[in-house]
C-alpha positions, 0 to 999 in steps of 0.5 A: 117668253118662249123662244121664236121660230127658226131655232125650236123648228129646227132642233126639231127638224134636227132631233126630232124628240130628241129635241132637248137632249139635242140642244145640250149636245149642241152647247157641249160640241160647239164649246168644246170645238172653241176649246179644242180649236185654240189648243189646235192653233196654238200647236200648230204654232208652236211648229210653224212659227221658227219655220216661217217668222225667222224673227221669232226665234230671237224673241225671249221664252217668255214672249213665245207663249203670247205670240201662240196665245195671240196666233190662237186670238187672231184665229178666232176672231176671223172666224168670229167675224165672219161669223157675225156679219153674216148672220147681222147682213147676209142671213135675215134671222135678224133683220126687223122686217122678217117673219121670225117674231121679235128680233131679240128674241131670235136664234138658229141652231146656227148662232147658238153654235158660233156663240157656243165656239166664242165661249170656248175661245174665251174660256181658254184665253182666260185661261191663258191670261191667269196662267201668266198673270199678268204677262198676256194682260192686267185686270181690264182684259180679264173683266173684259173676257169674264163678262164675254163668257157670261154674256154668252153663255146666258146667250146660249142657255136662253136663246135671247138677245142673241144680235146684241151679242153678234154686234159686239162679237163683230168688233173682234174684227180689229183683233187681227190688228191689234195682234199684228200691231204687237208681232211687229213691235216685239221683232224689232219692226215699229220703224217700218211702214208696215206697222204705220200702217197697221196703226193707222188702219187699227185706230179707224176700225177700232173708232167703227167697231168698237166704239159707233158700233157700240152705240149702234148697238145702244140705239137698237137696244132704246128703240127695241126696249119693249122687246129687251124688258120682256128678257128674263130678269138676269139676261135683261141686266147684261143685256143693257149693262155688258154693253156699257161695260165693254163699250167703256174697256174699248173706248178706254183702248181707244184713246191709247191706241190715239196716243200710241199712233200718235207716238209712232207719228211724231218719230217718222216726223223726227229729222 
């Protein structure tokens, strides 16, 4: 199916017969600005880290490389975040009622190039994460990050099923969490309210956006099938199985994240 109005019309606007050449400069710039804003973050934590966490100088060699690869993640998934609740809630490119043909097949220059800077994002944290294999994370976390860059690059090359992609993207909002969650523990600070806190909030948005979002995201994808079987063949199977493979590496998450909570309650309830 040929790619809905608003993005043909506005490469057009854009490039004007340059229009294709236009859509690969698009993809290249938006991969490159996600590569090149990890190793950006990444150096400038390197710098401002032992100048602003005095706790940072006491951690080992080896854990300094998590903490930037981590500064890098938390970087991303702020602006993935933002990102993407605006385009699903604020913009109305994906919203059932507006006039842009079916909603699974709808894109703008603008999400290409947010799904364009995520791909980058991953591949440099899978770069990251077989660097120091398996330091920064096991095999889940690479299976999780090989099926993202996948889903989104064929996101990107086809222009479909793009608010699929930006429902899972949102749940990148507990990221933040999950980073402080492990600055917190590797400084020595699991005793204090803060990262009871931290705990308690991660557990609860993890519960909205990794795990009911997800089944959000199965309930539209059911009520759009019509739409969803029209995508070509290798974009329709990640779009009904990435789902279910990343909504089950985050329940799996979840129940740990419930057991370390409740690891972290019973030791503030110890007399």
């Amino acid at each position: 199916m040929k790619r809905a109005f608003p993005f043909d019309d506005e490469l057009e606007t854009v490039f004007g017969e340059w229009s294709q050449l236009g859509e690969y400069l698009l993809w290249f710039i938006s991969l490159l600005s996600g590569i090149l804003f990890c190793k950006l973050v990444y150096a400038m934590s390197k710098v401002v880290s032992p100048i602003v966490f005095p706790a940072y100088n006491k951690i080992l060699d080896k854990d300094k490389f998590e903490w930037h690869n981590r500064m890098f993640s938390t970087g991303h998934a702020i602006l993935a975040s933002i990102f993407s609740a605006y385009l699903l809630y604020i913009s109305d490119i994906f919203y059932d009622d507006a006039p842009y043909g079916p909603v699974v097949f709808r894109s703008t220059l603008f999400s290409h190039f947010c799904l364009g800077f995520s791909c980058g994002y991953f591949i440099a944290d899978i770069a990251m994460l077989l660097l120091f294999y398996p330091h920064l994370g096991g095999y889940e976390y690479v299976i999780h990050h090989l099926m993202s860059v996948m889903s989104l690059a064929l996101a990107i090359q086809c222009g479909h099923g793009h608010i699929y992609i930006y429902i899972v993207l949102l749940s990148e909002c507990t990221t933040p969490f999950v980073n402080l969650r492990w600055f917190l523990m590797i400084t020595n600070q699991k005793s204090t309210k803060l990262y009871l806190f931290n705990g308690v909030v991660l557990t609860v948005l993890w519960l909205l956006a990794r795990v009911l979002l997800f089944v959000y995201c199965f309930i539209h994808i059911y009520f759009h099938y019509d739409q969803v079987r029209q995508v070509h063949d290798i974009g329709y199977y990640f779009t009904v199985t990435a789902p279910v493979v990343l909504g089950s590496l985050n329940l799996m998450w979840f129940f740990k994240i419930l057991q370390a909570l409740n690891r972290t309650l019973k030791r503030k309830q110890a007399p």
